[in-house]
N, CA, C and O atoms as CSV, one atom per row, in Angstrom:
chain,resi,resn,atom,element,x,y,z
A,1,UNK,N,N,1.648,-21.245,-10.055
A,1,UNK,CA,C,1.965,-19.944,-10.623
A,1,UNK,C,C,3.141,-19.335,-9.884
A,1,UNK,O,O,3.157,-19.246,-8.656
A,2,UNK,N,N,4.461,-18.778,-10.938
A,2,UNK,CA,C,5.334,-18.117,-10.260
A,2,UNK,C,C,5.246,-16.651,-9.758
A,2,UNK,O,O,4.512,-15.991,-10.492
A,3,UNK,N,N,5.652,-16.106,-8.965
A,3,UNK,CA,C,5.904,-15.012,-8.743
A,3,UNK,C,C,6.472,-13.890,-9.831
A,3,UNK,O,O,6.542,-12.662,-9.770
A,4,UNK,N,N,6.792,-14.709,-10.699
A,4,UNK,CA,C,7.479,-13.863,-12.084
A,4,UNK,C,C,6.315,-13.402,-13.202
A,4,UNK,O,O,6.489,-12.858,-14.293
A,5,UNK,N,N,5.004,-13.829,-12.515
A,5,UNK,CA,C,3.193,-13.630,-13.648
A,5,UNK,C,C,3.925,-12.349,-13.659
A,5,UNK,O,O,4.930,-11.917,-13.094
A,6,UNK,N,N,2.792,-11.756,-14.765
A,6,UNK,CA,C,3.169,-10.172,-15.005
A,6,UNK,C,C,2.372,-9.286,-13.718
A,6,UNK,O,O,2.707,-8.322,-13.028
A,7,UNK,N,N,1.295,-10.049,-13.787
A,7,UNK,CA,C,0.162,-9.157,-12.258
A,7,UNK,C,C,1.045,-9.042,-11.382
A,7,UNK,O,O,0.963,-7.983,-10.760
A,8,UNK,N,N,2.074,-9.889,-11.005
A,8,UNK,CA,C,2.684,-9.859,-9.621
A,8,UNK,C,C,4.121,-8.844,-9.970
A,8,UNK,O,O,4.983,-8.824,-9.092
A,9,UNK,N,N,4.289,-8.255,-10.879
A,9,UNK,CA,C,5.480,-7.514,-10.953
A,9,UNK,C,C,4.641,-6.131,-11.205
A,9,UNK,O,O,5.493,-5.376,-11.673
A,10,UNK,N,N,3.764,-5.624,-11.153
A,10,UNK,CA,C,2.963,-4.724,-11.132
A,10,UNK,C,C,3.999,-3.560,-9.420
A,10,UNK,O,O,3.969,-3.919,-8.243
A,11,UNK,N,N,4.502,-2.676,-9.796
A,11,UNK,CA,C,5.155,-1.562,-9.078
A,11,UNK,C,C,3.653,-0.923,-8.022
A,11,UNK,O,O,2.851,-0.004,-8.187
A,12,UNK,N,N,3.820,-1.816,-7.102
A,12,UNK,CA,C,3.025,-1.100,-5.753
A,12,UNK,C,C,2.787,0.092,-5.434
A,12,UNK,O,O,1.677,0.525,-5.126
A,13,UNK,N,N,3.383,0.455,-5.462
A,13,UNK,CA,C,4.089,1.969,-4.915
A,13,UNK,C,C,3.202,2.705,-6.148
A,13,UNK,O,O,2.074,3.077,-5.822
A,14,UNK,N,N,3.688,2.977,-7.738
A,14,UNK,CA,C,2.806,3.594,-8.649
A,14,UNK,C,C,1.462,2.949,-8.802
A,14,UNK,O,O,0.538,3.660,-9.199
A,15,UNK,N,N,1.246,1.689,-8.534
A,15,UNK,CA,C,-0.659,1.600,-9.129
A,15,UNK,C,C,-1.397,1.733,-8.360
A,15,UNK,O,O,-2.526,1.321,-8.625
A,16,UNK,N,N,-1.150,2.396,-6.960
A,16,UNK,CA,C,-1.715,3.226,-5.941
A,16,UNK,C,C,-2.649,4.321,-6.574
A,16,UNK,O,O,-2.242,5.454,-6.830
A,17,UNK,N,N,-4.177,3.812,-6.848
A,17,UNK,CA,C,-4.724,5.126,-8.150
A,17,UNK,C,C,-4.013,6.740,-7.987
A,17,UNK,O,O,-3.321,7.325,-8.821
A,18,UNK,N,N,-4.414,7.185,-6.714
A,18,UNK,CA,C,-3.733,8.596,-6.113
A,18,UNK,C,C,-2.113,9.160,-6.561
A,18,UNK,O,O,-1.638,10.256,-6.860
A,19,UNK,N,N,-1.518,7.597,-6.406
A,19,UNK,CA,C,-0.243,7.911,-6.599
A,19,UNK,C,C,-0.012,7.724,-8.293
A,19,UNK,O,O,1.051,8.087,-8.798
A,20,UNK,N,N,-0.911,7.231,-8.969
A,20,UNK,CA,C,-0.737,6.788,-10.275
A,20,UNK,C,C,-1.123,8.229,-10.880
A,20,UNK,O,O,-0.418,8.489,-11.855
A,21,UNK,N,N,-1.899,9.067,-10.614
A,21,UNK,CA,C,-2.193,9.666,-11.196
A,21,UNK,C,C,-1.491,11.054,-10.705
A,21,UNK,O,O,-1.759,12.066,-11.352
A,22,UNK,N,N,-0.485,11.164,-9.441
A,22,UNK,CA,C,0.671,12.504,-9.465
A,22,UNK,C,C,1.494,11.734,-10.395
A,22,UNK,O,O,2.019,12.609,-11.084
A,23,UNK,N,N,1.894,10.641,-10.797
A,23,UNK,CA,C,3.121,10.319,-11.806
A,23,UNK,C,C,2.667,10.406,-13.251
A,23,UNK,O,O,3.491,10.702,-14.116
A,24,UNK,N,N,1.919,10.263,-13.432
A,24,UNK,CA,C,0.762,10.343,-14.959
A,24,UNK,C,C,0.931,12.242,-15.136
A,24,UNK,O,O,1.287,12.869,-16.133
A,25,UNK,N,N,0.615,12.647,-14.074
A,25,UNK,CA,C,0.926,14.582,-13.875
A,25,UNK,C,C,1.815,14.930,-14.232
A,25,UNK,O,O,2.033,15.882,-14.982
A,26,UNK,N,N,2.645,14.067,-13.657
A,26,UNK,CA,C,4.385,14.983,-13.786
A,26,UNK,C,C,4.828,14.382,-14.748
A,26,UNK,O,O,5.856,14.946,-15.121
A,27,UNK,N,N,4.447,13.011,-15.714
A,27,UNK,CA,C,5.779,12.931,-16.540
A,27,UNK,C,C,5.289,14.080,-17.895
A,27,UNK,O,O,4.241,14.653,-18.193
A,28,UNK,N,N,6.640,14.025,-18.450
A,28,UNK,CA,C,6.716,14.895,-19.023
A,28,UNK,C,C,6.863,16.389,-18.947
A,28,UNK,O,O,6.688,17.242,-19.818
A,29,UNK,N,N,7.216,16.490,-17.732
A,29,UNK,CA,C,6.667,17.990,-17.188
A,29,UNK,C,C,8.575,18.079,-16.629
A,29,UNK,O,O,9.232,17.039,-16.566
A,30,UNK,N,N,8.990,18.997,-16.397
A,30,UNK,CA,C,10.539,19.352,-15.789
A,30,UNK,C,C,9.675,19.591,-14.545
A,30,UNK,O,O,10.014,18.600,-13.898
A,31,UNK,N,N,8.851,20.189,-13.824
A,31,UNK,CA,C,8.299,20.088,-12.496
A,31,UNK,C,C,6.717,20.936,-12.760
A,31,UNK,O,O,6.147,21.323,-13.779
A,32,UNK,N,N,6.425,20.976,-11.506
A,32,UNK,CA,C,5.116,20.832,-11.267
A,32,UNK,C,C,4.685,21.971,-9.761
A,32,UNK,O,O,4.682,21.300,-8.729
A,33,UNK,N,N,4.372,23.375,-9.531
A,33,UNK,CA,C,4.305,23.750,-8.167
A,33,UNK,C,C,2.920,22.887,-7.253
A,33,UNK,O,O,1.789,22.658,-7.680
A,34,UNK,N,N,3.369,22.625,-6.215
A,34,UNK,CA,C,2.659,21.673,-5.043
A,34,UNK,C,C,0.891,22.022,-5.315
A,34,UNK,O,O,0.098,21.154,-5.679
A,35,UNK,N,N,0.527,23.439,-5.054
A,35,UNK,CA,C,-0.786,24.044,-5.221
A,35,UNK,C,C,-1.332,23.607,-6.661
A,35,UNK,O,O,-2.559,23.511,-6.691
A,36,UNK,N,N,-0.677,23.326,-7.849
A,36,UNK,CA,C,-0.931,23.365,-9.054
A,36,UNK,C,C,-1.574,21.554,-8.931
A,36,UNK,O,O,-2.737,21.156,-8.867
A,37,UNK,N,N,-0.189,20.728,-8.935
A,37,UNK,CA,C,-0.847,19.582,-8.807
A,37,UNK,C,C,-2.133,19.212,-8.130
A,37,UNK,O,O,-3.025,18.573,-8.687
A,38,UNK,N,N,-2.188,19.776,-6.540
A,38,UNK,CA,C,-3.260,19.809,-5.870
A,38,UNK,C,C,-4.235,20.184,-6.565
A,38,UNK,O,O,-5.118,19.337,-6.427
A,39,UNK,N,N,-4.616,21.127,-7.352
A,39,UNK,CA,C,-5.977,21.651,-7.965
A,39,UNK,C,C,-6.090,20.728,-8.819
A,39,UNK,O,O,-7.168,20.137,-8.880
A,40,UNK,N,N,-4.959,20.344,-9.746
A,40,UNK,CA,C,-5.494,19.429,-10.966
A,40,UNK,C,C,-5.950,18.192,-10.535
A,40,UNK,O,O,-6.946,17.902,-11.198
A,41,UNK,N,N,-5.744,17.542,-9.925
A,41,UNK,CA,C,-6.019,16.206,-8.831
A,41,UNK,C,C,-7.069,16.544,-7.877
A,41,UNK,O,O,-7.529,15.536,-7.342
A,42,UNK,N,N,-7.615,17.683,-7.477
A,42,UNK,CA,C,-8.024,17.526,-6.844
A,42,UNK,C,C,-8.267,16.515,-5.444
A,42,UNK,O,O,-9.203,15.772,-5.147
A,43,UNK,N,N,-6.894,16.871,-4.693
A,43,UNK,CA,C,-6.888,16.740,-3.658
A,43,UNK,C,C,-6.426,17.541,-2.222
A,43,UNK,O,O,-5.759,18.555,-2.426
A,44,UNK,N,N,-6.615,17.311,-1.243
A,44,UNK,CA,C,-6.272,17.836,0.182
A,44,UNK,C,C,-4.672,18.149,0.379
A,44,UNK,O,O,-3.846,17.417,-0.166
A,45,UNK,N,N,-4.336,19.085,1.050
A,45,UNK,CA,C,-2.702,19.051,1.420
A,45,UNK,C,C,-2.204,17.865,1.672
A,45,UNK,O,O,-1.374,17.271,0.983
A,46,UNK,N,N,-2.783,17.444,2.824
A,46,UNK,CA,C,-2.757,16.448,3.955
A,46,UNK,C,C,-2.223,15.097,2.612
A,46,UNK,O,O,-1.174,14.498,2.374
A,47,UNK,N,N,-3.606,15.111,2.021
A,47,UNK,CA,C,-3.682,13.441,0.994
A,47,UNK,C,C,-2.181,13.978,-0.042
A,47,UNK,O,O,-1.047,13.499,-0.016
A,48,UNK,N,N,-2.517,14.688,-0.569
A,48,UNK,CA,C,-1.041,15.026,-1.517
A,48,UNK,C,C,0.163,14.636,-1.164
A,48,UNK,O,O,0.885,13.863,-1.792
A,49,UNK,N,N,0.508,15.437,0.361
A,49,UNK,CA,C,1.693,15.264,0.963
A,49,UNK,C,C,2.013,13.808,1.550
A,49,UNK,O,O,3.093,13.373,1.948
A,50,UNK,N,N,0.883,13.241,1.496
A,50,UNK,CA,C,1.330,11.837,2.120
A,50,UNK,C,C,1.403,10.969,0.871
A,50,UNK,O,O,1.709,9.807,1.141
A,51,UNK,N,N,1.262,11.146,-0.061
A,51,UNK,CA,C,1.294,10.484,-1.634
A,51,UNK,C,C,2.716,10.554,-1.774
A,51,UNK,O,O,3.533,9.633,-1.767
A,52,UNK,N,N,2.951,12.233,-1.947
A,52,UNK,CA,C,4.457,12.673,-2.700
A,52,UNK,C,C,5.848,11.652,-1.117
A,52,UNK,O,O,7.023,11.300,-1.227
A,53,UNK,N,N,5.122,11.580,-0.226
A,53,UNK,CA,C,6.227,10.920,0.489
A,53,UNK,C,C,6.456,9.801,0.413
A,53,UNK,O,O,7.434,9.120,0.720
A,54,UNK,N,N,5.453,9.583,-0.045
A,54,UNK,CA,C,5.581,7.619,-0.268
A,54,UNK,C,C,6.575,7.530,-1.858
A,54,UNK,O,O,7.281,6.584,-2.206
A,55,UNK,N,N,6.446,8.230,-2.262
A,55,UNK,CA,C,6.974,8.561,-4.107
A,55,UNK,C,C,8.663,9.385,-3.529
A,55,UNK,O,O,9.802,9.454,-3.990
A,56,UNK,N,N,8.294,9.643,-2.890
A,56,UNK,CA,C,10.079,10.454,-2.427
A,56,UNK,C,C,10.523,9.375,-1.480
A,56,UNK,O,O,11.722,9.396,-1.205
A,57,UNK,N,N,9.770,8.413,-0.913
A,57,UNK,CA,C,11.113,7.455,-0.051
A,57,UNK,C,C,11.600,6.476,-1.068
A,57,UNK,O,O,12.586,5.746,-0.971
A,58,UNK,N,N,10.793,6.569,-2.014
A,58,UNK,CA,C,11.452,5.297,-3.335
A,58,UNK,C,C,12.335,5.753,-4.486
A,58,UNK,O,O,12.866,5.085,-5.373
A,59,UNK,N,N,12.361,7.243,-4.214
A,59,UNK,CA,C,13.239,7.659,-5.345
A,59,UNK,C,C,12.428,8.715,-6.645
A,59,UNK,O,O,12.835,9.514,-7.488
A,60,UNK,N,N,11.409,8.304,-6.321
A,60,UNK,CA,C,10.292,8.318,-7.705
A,60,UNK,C,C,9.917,9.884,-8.346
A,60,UNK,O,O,9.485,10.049,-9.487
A,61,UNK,N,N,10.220,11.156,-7.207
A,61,UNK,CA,C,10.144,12.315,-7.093
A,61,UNK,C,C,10.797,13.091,-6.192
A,61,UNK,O,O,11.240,12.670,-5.123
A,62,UNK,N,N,10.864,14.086,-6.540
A,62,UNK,CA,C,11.977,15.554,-5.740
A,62,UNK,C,C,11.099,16.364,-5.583
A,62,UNK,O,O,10.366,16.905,-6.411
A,63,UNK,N,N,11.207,16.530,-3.738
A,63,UNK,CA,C,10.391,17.734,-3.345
A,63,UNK,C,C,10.954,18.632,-2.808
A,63,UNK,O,O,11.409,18.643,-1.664
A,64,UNK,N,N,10.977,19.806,-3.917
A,64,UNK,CA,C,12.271,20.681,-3.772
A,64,UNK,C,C,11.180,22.419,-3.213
A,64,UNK,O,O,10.244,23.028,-3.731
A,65,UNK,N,N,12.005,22.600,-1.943
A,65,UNK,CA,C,11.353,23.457,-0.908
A,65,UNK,C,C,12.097,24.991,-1.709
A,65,UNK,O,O,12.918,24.856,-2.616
A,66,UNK,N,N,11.650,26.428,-1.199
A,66,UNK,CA,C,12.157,27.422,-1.948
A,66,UNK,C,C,11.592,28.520,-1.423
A,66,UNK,O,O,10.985,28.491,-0.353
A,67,UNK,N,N,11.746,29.569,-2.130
A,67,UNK,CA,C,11.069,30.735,-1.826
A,67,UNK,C,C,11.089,32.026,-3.152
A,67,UNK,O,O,12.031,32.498,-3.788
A,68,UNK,N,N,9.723,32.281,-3.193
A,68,UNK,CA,C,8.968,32.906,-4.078
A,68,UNK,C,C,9.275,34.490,-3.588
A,68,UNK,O,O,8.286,34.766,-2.909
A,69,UNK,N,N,9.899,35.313,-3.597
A,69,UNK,CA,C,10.177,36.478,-2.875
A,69,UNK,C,C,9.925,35.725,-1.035
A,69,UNK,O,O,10.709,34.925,-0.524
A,70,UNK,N,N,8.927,36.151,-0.509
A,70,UNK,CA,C,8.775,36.018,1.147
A,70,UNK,C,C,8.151,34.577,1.655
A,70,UNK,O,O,8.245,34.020,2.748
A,71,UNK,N,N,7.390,34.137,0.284
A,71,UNK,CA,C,6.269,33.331,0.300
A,71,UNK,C,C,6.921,31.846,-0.147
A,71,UNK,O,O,7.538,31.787,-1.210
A,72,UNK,N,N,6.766,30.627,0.707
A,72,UNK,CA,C,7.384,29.561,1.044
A,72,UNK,C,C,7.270,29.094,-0.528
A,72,UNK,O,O,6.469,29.851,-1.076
A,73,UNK,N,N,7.802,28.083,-1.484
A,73,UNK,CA,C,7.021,27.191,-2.351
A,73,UNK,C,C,7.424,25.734,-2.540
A,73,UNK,O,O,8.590,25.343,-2.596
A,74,UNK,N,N,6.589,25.149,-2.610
A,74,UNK,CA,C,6.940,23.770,-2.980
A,74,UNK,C,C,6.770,23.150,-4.390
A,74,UNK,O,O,5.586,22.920,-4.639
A,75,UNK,N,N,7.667,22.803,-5.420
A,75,UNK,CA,C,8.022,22.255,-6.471
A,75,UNK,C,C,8.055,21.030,-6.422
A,75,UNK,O,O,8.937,20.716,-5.623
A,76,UNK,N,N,7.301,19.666,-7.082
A,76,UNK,CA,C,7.493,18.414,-7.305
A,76,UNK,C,C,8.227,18.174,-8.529
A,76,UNK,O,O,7.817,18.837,-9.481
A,77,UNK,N,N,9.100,17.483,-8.734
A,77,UNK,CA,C,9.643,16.987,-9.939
A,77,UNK,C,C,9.811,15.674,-9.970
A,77,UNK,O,O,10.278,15.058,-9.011
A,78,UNK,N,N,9.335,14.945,-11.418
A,78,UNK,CA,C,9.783,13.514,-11.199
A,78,UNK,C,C,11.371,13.065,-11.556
A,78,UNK,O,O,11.899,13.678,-12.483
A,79,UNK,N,N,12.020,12.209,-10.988
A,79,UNK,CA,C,13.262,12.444,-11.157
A,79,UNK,C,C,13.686,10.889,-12.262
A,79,UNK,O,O,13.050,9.891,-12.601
A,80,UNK,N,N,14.790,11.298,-12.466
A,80,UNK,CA,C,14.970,10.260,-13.845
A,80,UNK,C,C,14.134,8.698,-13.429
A,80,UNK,O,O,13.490,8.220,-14.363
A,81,UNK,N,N,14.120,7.870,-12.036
A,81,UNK,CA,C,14.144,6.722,-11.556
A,81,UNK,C,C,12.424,6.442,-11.560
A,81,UNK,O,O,11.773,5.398,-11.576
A,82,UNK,N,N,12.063,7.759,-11.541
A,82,UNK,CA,C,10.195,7.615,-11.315
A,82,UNK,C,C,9.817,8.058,-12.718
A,82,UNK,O,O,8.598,7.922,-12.615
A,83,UNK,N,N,10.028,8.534,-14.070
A,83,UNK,CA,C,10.302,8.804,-15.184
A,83,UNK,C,C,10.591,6.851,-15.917
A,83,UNK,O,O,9.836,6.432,-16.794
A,84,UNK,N,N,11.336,6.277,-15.550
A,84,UNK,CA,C,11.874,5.002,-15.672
A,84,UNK,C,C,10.937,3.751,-15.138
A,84,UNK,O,O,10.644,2.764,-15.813
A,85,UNK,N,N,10.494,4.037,-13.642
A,85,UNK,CA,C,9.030,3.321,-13.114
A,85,UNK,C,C,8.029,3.154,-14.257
A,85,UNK,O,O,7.734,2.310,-15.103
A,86,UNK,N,N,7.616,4.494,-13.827
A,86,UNK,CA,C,6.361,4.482,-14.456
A,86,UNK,C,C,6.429,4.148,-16.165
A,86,UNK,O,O,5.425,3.646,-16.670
A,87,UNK,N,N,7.510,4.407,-16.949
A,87,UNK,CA,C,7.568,3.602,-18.146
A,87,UNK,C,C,7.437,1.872,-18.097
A,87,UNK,O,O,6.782,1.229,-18.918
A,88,UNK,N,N,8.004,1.432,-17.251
A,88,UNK,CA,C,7.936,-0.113,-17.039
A,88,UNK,C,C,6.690,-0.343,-16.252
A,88,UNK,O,O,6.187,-1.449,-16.448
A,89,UNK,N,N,6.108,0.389,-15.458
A,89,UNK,CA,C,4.760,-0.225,-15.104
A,89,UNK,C,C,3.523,0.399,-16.533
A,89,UNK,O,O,2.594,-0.344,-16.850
A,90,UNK,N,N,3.645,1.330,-17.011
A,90,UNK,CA,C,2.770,1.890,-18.125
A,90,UNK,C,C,2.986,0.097,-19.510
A,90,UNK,O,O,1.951,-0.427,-19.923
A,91,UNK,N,N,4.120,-0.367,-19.861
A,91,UNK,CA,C,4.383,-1.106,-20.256
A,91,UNK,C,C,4.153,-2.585,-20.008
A,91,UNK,O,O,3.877,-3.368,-20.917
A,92,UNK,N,N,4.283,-2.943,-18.682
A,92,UNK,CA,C,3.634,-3.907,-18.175
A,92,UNK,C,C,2.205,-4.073,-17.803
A,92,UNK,O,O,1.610,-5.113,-17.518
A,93,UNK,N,N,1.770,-2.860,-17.859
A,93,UNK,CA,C,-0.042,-2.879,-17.643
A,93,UNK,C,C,-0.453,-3.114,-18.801
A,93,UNK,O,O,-1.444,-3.845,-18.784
A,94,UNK,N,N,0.028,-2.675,-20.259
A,94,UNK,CA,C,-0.104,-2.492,-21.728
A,94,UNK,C,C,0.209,-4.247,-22.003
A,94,UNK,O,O,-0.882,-4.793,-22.164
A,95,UNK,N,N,1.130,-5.054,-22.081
A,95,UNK,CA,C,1.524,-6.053,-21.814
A,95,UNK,C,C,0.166,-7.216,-21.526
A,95,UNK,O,O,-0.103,-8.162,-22.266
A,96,UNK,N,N,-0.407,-6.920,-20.525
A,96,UNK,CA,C,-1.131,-8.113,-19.601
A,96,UNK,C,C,-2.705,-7.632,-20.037
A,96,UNK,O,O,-3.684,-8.377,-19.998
A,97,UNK,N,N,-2.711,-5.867,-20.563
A,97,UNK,CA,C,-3.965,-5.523,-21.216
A,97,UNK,C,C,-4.662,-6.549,-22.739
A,97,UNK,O,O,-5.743,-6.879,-23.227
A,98,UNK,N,N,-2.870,-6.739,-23.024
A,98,UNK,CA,C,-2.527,-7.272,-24.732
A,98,UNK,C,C,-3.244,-8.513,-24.121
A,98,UNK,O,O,-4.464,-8.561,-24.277
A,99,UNK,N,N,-2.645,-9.500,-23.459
A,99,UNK,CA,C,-3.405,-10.613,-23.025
A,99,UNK,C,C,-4.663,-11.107,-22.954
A,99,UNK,O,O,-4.964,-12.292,-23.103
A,100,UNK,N,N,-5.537,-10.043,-22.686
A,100,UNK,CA,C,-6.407,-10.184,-22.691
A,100,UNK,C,C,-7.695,-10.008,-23.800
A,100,UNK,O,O,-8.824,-10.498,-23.843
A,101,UNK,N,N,-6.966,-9.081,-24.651
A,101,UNK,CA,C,-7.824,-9.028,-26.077
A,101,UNK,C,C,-7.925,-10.259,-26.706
A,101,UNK,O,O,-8.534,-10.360,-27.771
């Protein structure tokens, strides 16, 4: 078996369930505030922020820092390249699903 199977081209980085499901959040969305995702996901600062960094060293999202009048905010956006991922891994999971029917 080559390295070229479809299982083995499966995008690491997105089928991370945690991480599959902030990119499943944001597409479609122009952005997303940090607290918002957190509630819908239900998860921890801590777990969030270490998700969105693994997704921002690959390109996959923009974590764009700001301020709300006094009050800090954090905005996620997926950016064209993680928009583009996750279409080719949504497609290749659909793909190898087909296979199996």
């Amino acid at each position: 078996m080559g390295t070229n199977q479809p299982h083995n081209l499966i995008d690491d980085v997105i089928h991370q369930r945690t991480r599959l499901a902030i990119m499943a959040t944001l597409a479609g969305l122009e952005n997303l505030d940090f607290n918002d995702l957190k509630a819908q996901l239900g998860l921890t600062d801590g777990n969030l922020s270490t998700h969105l960094a693994a997704l921002e060293r690959v390109g996959y999202v923009e974590i764009i820092k700001s301020f709300k009048g006094k009050k800090p905010r954090t905005t996620i956006a997926q950016t064209a390249k993680g928009r583009k991922a996750l279409k080719n891994y949504v497609n290749l999971l659909q793909g190898i699903l087909d296979q199996a029917r």
